[in-house]
Each structure stands twice: as C-alpha cells, then as structure tokens.
C-alpha positions as CSV (number, residue, x, y, z in Angstrom):
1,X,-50.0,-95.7,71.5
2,X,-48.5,-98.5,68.7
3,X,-47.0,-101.3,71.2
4,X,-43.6,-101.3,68.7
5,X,-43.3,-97.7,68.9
6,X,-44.4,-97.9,72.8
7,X,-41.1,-100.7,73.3
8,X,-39.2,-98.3,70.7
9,X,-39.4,-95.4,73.0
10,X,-38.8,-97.3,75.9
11,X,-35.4,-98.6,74.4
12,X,-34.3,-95.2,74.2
13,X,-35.5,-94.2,77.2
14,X,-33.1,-97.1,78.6
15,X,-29.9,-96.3,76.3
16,X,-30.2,-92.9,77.6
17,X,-30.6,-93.5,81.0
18,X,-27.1,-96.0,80.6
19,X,-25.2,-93.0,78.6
20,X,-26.0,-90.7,81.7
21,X,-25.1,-92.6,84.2
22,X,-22.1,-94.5,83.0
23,X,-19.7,-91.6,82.2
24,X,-19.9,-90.9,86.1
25,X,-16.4,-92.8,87.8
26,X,-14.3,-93.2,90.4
27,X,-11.0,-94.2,89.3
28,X,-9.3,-96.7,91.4
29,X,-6.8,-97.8,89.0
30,X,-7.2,-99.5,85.6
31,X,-10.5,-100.0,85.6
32,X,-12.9,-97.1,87.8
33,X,-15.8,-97.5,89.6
34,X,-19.1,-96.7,87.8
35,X,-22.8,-97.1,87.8
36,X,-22.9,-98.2,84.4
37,X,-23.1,-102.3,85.7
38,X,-26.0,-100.8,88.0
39,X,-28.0,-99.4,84.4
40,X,-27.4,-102.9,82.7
41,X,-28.7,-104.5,85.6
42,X,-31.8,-102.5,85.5
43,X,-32.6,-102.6,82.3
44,X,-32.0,-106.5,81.9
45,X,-34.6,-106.7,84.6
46,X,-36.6,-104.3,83.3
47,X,-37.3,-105.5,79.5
48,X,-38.0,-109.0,78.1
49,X,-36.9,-110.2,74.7
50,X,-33.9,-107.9,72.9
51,X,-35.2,-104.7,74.2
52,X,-32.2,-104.7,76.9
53,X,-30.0,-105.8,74.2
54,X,-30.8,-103.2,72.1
55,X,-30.6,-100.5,74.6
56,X,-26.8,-101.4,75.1
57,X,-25.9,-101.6,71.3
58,X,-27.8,-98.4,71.3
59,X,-25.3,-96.9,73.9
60,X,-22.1,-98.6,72.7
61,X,-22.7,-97.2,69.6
62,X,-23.5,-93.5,70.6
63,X,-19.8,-93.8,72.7
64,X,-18.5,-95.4,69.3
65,X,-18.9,-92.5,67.8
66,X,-17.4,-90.3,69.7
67,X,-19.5,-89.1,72.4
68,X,-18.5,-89.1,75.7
69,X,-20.7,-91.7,77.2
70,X,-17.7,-94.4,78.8
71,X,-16.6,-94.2,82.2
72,X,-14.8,-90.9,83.1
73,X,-16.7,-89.5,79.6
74,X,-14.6,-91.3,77.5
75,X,-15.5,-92.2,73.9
76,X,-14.1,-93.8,70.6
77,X,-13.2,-96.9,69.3
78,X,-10.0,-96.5,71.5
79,X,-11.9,-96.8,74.4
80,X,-13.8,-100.3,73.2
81,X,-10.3,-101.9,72.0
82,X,-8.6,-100.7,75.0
83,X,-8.2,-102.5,78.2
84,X,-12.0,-101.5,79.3
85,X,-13.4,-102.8,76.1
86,X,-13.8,-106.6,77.2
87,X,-16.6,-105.2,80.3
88,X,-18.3,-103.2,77.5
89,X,-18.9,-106.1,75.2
90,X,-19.9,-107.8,78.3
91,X,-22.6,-105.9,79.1
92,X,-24.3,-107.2,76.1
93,X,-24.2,-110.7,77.5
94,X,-24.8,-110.0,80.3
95,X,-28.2,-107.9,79.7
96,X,-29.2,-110.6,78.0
97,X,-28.6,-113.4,81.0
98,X,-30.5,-110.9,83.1
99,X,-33.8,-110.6,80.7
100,X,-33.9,-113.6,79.9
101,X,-33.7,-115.1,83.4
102,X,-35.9,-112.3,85.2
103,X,-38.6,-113.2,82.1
104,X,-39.4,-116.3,83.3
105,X,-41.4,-114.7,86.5
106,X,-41.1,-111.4,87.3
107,X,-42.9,-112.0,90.6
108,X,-39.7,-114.1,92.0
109,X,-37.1,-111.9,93.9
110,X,-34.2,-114.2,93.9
111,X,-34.4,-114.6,89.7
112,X,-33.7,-111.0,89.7
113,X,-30.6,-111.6,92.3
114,X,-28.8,-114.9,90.4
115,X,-29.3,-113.5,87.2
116,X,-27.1,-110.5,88.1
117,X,-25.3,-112.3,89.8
118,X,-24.5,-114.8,86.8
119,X,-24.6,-111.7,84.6
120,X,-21.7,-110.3,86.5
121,X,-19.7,-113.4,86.0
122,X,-20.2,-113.5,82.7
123,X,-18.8,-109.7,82.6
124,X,-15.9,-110.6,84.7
125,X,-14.7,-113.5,83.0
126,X,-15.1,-111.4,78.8
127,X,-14.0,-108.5,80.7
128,X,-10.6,-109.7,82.7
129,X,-9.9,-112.2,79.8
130,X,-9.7,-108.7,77.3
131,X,-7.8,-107.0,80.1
132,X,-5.1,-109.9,80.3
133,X,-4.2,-109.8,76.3
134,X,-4.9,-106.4,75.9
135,X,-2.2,-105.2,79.0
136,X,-0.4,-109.0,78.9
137,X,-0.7,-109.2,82.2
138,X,-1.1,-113.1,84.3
139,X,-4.7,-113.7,85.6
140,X,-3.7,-113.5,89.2
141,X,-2.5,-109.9,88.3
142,X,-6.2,-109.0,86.0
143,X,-8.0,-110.5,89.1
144,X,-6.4,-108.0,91.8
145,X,-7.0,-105.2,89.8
146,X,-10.5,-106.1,87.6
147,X,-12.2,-108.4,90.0
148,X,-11.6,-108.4,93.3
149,X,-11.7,-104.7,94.2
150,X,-15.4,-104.5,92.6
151,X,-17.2,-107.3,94.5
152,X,-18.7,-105.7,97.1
153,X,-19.9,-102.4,95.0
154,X,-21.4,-104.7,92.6
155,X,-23.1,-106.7,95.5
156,X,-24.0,-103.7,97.1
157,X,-25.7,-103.2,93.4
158,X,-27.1,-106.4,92.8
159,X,-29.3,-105.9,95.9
160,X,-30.3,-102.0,95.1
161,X,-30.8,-102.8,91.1
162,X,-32.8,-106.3,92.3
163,X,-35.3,-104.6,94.8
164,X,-35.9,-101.5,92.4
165,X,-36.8,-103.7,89.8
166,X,-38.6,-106.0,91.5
167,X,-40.9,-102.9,92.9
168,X,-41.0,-101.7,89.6
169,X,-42.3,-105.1,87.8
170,X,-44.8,-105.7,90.5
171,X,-46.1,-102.7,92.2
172,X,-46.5,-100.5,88.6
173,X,-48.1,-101.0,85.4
174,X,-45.2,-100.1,83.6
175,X,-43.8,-103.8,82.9
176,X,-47.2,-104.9,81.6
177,X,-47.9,-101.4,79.8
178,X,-44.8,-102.0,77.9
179,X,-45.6,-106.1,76.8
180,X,-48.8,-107.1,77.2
C-alpha cells in the first residue's frame, strides 16, 4: 500500500478512535471526566510529524458540525466557545508536544511520560485560562474546579497511555509500518 494513503488511513483510524471515546463522561461539575485526554495522549505517542495533529482537527471538526462527539455527546460550535472549548483547542497543542517529543526516540520510556506530562500542562493552562473569561471566574476558583480534581485520573492516564504506547512503538511493526 501507497505510504500517504497508508498515514491517511491511519489518521482516520486515530480521529475515529478520539470521537468514540471522548463522548463517554462522568460529570463532576463544570468540566466531566473523560477519556478523550487518554486518545490524545495515544495518538501523540503514536504518530510523528502532523499525523496526530491532523487526527484532532479531524475530530474537532466532525463535533463542529454537529455530531455528537464532545464529552457527554455534545456537539456544535456552542460546545467549542463554551466554557470546555479552551481543553479542546488544547488538545491540538498538546498532541503536538507529545509527537514531537516521543519522535525523538521511541525506544525511551520516560519521553513518552514528560511529554504528557508537559502536554497536560499546556491543556490546563489554554484550557482554565478559556474557562476563567468565558465563566469570569478568579484563577483560584478555575483551579478547584478545572485542575485540581483531574490530576490523579490524568496521572493514572499518563502511565496507562505511556506503557501502551511504548509496547506498541517497540514490540509491533506498526510504528515503523506506518513511517519508514
């Protein structure tokens, strides 16, 4: 199979995989629990160059237009300008931390663990800044309710997406069946 059309199909597989997971939530106030920071870890660790990128425009866009896709299958531009919409945009960065960083050597386990890690920062700090002017709330207040309560999921997370990955880059041929 055509390498481009090999990475195209791959993409999709990885947008899909995000709008399937991410709709699944557990609301714990105004922002719910959900595995879609688990699918961006994953696939940041999982491609190399905008392929991650791509696969989160890809699912933005598909919940931009109006399919049910956000956390608690939500959809709509509403959803993206809304107090959420600052983690959404985030992911992009975020993905792109993660590939980038995991790149350099897929073989080293603690790349795949800081660059979630920084990833997740970068999230938090888009995310809780959109929350504070959207809702015009303090940052003390945006840190209770978009920070705090989400630290130990996402490091619970960081250390499931990091060793799946990790097995995945190393112990398969997809990785180098996708870009070499």
């Amino acid at each position: 199979m055509n390498k481009t059309i090999k990475r195209i199909v791959y993409i999709a597989i990885f947008a899909s995989i995000l709008c399937i997971i991410s709709p699944l939530a557990i609301p714990i106030g105004a922002i719910p629990i959900t595995l879609a920071t688990f699918g961006v870890y994953l696939i940041g660790a999982l491609t190399k160059k905008l392929d991650g990128f791509f696969a989160v425009v890809i699912y933005l866009c598909i919940g931009l237009m109006g399919i049910p896709v956000f956390s608690s299958f939500r959809s709509g531009f509403s959803v993206l300008l809304g107090p959420t919409g600052g983690y959404l945009i985030g992911y992009l960065i975020g993905v792109l931390i993660i590939s980038i960083i995991t790149s350099l050597n897929k073989k080293k386990f603690f790349l795949y663990i800081i660059s979630m890690i920084i990833a997740s920062v970068s999230w938090y700090l888009f995310g809780t800044i959109w929350y504070m002017i959207v809702m015009d709330v303090a940052m003390v207040e945006a840190l209770m309710l978009c920070v705090i309560p989400f630290l130990l999921g996402d490091a619970i997370k960081i250390i499931i997406a990091s060793l799946v990955s990790y097995i995945i880059n190393n112990k398969t041929n997809i990785y180098q069946s996708i870009y070499k």
